[in-house]
py3Dmol code that shows the C-alpha trace and the ligand (Angstrom):
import py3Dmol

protein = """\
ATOM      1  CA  UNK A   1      87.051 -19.582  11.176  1.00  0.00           C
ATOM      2  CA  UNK A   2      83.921 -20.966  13.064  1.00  0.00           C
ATOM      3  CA  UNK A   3      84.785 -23.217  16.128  1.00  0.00           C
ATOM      4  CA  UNK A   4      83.347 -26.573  13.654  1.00  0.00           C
ATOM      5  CA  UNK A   5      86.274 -25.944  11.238  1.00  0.00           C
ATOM      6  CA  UNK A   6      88.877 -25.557  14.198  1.00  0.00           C
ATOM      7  CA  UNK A   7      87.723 -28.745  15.485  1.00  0.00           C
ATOM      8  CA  UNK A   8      88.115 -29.898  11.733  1.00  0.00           C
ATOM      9  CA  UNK A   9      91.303 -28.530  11.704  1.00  0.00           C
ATOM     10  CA  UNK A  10      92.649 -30.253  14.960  1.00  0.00           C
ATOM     11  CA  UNK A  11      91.369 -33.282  13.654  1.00  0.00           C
ATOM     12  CA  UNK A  12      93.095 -33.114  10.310  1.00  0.00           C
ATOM     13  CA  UNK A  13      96.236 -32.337  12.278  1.00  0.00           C
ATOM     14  CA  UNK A  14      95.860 -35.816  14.010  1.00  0.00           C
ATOM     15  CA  UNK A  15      96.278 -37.567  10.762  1.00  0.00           C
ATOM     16  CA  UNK A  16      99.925 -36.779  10.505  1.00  0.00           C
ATOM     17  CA  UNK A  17     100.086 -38.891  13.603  1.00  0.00           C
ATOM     18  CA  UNK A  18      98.759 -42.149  12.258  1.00  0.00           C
ATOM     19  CA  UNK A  19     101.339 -44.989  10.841  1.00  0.00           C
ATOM     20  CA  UNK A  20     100.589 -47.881   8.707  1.00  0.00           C
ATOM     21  CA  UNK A  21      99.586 -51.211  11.087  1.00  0.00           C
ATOM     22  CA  UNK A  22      99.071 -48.698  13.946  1.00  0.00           C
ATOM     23  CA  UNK A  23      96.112 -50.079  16.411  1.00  0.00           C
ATOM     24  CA  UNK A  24      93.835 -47.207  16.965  1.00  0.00           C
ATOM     25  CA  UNK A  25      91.527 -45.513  19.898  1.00  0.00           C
ATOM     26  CA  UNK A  26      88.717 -43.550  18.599  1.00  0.00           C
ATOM     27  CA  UNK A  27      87.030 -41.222  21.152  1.00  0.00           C
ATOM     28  CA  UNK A  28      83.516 -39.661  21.156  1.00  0.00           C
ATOM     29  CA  UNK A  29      81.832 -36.386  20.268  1.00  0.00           C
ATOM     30  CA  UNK A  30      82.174 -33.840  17.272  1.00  0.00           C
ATOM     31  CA  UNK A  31      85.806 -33.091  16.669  1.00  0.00           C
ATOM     32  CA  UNK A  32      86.253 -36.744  16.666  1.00  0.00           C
ATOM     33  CA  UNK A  33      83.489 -37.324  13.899  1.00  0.00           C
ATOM     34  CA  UNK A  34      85.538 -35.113  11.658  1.00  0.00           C
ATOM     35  CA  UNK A  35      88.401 -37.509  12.725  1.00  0.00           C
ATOM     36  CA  UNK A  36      86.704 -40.448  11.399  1.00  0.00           C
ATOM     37  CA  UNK A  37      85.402 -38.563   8.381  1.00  0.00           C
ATOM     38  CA  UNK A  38      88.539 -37.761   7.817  1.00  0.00           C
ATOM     39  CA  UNK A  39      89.782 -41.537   8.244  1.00  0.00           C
ATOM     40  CA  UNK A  40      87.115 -42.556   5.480  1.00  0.00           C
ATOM     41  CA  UNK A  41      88.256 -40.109   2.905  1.00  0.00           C
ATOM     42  CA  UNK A  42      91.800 -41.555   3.419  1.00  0.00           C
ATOM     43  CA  UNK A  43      91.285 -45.295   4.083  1.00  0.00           C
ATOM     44  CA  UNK A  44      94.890 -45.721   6.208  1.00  0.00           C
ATOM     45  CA  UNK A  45      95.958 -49.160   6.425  1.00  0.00           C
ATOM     46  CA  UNK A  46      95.618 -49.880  10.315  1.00  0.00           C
ATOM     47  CA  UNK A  47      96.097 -52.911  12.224  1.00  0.00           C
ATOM     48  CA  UNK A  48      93.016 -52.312  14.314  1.00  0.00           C
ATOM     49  CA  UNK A  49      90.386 -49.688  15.780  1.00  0.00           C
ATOM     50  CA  UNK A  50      88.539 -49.758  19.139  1.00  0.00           C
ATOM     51  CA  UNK A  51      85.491 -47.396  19.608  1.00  0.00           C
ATOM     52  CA  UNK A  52      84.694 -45.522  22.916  1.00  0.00           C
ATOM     53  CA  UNK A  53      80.963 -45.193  22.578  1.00  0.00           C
ATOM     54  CA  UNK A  54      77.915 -46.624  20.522  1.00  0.00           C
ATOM     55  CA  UNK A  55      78.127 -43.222  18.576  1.00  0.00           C
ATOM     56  CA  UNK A  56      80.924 -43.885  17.237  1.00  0.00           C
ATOM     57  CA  UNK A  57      80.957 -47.304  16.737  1.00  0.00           C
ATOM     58  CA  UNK A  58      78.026 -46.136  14.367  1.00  0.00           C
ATOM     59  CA  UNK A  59      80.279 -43.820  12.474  1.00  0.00           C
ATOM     60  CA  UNK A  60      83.193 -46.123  11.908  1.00  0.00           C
ATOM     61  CA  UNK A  61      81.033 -48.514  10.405  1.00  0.00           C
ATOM     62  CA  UNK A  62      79.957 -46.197   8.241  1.00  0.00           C
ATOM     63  CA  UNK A  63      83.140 -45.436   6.805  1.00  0.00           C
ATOM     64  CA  UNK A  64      83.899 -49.370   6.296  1.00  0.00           C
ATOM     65  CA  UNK A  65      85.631 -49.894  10.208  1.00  0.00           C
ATOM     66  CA  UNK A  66      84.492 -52.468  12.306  1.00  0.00           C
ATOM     67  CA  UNK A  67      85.738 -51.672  15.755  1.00  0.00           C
ATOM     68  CA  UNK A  68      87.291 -54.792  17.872  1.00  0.00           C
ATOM     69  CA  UNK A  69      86.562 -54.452  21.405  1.00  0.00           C
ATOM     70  CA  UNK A  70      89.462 -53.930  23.698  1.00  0.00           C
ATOM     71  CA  UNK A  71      89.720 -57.518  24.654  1.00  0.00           C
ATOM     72  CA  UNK A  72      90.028 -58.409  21.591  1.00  0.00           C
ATOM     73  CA  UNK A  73      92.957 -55.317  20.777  1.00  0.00           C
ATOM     74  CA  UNK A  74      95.389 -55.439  23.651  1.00  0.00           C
ATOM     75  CA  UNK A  75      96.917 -52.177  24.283  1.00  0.00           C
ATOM     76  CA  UNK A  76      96.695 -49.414  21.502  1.00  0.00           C
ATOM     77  CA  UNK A  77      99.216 -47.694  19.905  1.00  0.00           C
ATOM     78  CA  UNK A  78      97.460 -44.384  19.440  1.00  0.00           C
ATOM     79  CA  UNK A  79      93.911 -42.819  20.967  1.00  0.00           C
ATOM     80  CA  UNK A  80      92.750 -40.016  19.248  1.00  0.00           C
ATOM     81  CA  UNK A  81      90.436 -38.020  21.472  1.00  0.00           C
ATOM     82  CA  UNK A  82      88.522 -34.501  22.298  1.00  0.00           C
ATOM     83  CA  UNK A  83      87.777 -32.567  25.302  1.00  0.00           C
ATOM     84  CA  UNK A  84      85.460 -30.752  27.059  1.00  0.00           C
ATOM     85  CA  UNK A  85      88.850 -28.416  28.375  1.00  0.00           C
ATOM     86  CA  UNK A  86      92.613 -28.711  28.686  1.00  0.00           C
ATOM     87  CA  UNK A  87      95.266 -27.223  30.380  1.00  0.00           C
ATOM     88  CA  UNK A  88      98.242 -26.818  28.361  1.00  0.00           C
ATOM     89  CA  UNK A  89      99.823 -29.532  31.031  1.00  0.00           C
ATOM     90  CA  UNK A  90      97.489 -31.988  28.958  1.00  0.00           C
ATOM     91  CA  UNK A  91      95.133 -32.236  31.817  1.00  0.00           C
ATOM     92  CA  UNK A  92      91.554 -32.340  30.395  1.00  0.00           C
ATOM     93  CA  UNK A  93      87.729 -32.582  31.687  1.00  0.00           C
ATOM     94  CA  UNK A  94      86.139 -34.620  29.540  1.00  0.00           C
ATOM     95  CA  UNK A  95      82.163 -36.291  29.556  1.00  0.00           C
ATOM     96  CA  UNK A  96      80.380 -33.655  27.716  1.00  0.00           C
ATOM     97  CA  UNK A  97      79.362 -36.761  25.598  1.00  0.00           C
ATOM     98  CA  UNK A  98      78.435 -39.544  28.255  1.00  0.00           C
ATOM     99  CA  UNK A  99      81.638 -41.557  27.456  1.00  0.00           C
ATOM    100  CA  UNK A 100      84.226 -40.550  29.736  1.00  0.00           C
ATOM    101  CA  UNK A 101      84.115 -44.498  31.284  1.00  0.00           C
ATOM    102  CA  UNK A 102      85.133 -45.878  28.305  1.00  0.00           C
ATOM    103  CA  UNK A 103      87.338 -43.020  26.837  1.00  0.00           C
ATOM    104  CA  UNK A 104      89.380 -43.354  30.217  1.00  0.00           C
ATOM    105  CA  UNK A 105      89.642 -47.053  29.513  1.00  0.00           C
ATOM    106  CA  UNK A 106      91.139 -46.326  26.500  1.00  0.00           C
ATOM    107  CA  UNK A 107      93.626 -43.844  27.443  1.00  0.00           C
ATOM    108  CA  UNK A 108      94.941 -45.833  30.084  1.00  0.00           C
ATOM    109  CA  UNK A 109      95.471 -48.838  27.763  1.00  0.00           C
ATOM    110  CA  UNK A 110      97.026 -46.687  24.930  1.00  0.00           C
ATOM    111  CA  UNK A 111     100.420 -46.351  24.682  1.00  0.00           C
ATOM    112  CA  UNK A 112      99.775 -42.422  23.296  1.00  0.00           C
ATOM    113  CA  UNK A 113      96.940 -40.096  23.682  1.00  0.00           C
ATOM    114  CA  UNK A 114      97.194 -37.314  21.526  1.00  0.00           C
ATOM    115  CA  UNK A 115      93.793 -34.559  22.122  1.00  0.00           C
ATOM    116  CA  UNK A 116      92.284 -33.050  19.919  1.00  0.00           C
ATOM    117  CA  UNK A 117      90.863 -29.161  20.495  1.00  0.00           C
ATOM    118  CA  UNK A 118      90.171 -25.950  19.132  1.00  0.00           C
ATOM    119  CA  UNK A 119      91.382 -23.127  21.635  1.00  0.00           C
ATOM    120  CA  UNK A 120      88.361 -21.984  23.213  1.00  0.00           C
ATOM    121  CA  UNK A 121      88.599 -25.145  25.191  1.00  0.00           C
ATOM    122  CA  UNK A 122      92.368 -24.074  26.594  1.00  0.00           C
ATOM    123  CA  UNK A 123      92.594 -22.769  30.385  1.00  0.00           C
ATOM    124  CA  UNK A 124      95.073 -22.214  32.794  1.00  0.00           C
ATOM    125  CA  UNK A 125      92.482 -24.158  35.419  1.00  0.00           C
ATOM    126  CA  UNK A 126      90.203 -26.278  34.670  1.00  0.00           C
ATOM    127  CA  UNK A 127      86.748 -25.740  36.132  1.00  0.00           C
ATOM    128  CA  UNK A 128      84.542 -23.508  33.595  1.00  0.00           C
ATOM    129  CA  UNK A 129      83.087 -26.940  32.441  1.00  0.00           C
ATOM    130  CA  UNK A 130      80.845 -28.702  34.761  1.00  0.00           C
ATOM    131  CA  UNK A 131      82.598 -31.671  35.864  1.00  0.00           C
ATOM    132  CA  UNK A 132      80.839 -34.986  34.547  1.00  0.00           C
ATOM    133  CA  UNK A 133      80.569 -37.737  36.906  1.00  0.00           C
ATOM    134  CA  UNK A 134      79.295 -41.204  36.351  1.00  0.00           C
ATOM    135  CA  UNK A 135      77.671 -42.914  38.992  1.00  0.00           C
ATOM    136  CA  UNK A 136      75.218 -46.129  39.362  1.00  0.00           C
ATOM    137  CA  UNK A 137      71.994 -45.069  39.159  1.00  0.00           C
ATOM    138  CA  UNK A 138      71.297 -46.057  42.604  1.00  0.00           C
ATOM    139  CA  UNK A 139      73.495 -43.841  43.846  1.00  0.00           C
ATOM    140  CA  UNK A 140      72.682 -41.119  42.372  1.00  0.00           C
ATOM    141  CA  UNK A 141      71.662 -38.829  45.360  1.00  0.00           C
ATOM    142  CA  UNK A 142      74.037 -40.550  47.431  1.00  0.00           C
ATOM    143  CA  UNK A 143      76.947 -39.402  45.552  1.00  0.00           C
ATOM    144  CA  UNK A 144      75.282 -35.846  44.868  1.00  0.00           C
ATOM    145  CA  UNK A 145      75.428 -35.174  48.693  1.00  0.00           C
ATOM    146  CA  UNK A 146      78.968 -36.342  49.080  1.00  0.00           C
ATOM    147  CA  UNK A 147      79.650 -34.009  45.852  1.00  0.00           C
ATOM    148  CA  UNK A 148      78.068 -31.140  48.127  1.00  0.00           C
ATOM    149  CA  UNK A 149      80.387 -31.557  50.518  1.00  0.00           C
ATOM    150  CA  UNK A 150      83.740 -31.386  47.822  1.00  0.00           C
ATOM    151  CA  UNK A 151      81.603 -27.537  47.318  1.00  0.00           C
ATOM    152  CA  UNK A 152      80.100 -29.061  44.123  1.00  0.00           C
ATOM    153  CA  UNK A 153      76.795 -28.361  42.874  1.00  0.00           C
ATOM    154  CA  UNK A 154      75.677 -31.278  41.232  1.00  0.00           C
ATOM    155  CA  UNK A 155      73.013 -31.710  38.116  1.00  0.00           C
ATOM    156  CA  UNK A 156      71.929 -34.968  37.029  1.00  0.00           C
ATOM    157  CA  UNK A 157      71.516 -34.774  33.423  1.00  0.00           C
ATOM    158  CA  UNK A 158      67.678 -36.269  33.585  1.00  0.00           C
ATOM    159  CA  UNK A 159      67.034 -38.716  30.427  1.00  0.00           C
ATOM    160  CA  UNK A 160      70.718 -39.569  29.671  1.00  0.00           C
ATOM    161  CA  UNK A 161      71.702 -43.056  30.129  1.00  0.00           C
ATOM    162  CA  UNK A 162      75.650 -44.222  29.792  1.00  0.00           C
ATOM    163  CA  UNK A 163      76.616 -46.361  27.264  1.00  0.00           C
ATOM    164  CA  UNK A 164      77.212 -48.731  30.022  1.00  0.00           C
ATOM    165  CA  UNK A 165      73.657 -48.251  31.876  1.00  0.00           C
ATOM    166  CA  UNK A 166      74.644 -45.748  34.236  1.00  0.00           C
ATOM    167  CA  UNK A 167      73.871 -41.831  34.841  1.00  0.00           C
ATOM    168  CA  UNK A 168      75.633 -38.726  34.907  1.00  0.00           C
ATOM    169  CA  UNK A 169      75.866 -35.606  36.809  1.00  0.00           C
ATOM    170  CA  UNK A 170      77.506 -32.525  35.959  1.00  0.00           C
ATOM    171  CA  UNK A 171      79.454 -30.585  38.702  1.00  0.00           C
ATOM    172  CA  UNK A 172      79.566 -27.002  38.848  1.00  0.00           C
ATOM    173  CA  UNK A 173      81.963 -24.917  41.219  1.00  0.00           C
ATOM    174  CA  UNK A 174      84.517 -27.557  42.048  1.00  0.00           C
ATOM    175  CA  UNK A 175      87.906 -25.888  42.869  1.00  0.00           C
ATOM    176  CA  UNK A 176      89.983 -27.708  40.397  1.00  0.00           C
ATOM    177  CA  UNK A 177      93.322 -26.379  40.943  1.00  0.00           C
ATOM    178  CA  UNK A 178      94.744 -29.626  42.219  1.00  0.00           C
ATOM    179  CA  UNK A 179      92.912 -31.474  39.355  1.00  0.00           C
ATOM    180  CA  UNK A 180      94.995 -34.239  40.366  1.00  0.00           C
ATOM    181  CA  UNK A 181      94.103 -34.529  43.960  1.00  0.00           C
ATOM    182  CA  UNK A 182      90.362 -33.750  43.619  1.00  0.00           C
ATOM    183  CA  UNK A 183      90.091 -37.053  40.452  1.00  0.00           C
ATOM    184  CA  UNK A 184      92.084 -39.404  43.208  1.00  0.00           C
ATOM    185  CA  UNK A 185      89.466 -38.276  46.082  1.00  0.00           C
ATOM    186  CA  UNK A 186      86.301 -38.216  43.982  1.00  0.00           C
ATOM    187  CA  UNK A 187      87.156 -41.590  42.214  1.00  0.00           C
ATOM    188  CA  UNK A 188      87.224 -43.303  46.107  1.00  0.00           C
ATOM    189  CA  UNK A 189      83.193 -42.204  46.505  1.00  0.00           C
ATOM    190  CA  UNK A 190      81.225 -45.170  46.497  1.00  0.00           C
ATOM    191  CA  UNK A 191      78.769 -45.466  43.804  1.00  0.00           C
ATOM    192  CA  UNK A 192      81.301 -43.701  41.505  1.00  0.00           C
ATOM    193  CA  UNK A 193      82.041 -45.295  38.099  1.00  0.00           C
ATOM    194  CA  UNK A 194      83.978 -42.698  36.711  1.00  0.00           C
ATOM    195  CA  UNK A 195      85.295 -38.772  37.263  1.00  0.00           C
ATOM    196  CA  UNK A 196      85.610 -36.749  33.884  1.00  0.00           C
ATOM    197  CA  UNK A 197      89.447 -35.582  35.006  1.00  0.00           C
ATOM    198  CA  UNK A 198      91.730 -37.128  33.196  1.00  0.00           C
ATOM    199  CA  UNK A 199      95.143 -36.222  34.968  1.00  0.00           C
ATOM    200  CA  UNK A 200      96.044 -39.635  36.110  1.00  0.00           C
ATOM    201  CA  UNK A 201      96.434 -40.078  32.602  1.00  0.00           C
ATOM    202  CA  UNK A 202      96.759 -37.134  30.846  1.00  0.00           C
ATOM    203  CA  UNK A 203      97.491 -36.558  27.259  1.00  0.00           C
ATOM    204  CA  UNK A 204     100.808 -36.911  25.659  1.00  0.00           C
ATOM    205  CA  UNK A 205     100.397 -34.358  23.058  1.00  0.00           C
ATOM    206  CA  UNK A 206      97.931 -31.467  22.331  1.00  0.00           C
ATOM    207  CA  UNK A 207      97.031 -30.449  19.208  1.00  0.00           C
ATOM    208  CA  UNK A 208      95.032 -27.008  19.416  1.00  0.00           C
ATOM    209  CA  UNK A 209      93.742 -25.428  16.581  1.00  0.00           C
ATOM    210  CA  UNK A 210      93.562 -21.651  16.282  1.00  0.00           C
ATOM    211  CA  UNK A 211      93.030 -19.091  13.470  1.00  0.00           C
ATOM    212  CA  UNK A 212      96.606 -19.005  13.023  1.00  0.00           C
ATOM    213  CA  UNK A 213      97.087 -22.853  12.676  1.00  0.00           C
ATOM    214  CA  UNK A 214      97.232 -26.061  14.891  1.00  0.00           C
ATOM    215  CA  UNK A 215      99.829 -25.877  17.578  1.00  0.00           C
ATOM    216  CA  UNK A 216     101.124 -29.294  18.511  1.00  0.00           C
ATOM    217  CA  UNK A 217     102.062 -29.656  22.362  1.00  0.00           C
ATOM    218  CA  UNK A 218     103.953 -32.277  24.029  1.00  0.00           C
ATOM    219  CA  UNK A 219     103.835 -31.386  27.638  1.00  0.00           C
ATOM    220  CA  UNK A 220     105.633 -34.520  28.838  1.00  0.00           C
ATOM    221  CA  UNK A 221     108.108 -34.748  26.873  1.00  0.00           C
ATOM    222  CA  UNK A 222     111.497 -34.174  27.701  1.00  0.00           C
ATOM    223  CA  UNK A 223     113.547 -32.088  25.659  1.00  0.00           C
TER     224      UNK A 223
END
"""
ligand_1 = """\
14
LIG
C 82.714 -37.138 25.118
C 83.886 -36.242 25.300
C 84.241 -35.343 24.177
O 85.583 -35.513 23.868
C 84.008 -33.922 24.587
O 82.668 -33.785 25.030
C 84.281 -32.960 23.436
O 83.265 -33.028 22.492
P 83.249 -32.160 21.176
O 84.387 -32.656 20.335
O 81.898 -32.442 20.581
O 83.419 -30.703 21.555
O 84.542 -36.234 26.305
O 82.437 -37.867 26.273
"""
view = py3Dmol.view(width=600, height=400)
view.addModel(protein, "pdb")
view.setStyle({"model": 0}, {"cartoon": {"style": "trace"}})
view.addModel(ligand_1, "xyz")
view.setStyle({"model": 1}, {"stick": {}})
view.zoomTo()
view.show()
């Protein structure tokens, strides 16, 4: 199996998540467009959808969905995302895409976050993945110096603009093995929209595909 028809795979295994009436997060990038194919094929009776990104706004309405905005929505029942890299504690980078602003919006105002990845993305420590960062544009090289400090070093990713107007730079060499500490310090930098780490709020369940099958994680979850 390629890595497209793992991601395929994870996002099939999603499906068994859905109910009917459910409100629905939809993330960004390519294991989520097999997601939403996947949505069209079966046409699930849902109480609602909210899009993280133009992209896939795009693709919804292409399968007959036309996203509400979060205002709109309230809280969501279910987000169905990918990642850039997980730990098997759920913590992910995410932002390979441009959308981690409004993906982390929609985590945080979901009520369950299940991610979808094939296992290449799986490692003990985050950190192989450049870190994206989204900053105002006119802080740009501010926020690339501070990122020097943190032993970053930062690329802006010339010609991409945000969904929401802003830019992006991609981290290399951050030592992310307190994930958690390094999000809380970078997210205080001035100019700073949002840091791809999502382990404020991580996901709930994990469902990594493999040659073998998907395995379905719930690292919170008490036994
Ligand atoms: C977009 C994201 C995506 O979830 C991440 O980049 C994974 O993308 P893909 O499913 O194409 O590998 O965070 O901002």
């Amino acid at each position: 199996m390629d890595q497209d028809q793992l991601k395929q795979a994870a996002a099939r295994a999603a499906l068994d998540e859905l109910r009917e009436g459910m409100t629905l997060g939809i993330g960004t990038g390519s294991t989520v467009n097999h997601f939403i194919d996947l949505l069209g094929r079966m046409q699930p009776k849902l109480g609602g959808v909210v899009s993280s990104s133009e992209a896939s706004t795009e693709r919804l309405r292409g399968i007959g969905l036309e996203p509400q905005t979060l205002n709109e929505s309230g809280d969501l029942d279910l987000y169905v995302d990918g990642a850039d890299e997980a730990t098997r504690q759920g913590h992910l980078i995410k932002g390979g895409g441009g959308a981690l602003t409004r993906e982390k919006i929609i985590a945080a105002a979901s009520r369950r976050f299940v991610c979808i990845v094939d296992e290449s993305k799986v490692h003990g420590v985050l950190g192989e993945f450049p870190l994206p960062v989204e900053v105002i544009p006119m802080a740009r090289a501010y926020v690339s110096r501070e990122l020097v400090k943190f032993g970053g070093r930062p690329e802006w990713r010339q010609g991409f603009v945000t969904d929401n107007g802003n830019e992006i730079l991609d981290v290399h060499g951050l030592d992310l093995v307190n994930a958690a500490e390094m999000e809380r310090r970078l997210n205080q930098l001035a100019g700073v929209v949002t840091v791809g780490l999502f382990t404020r709020r991580p996901a709930d369940m994990l469902l990594i595909a493999t040659p073998r099958g998907v395995e379905r994680l719930e690292p919170h979850k008490s036994a």
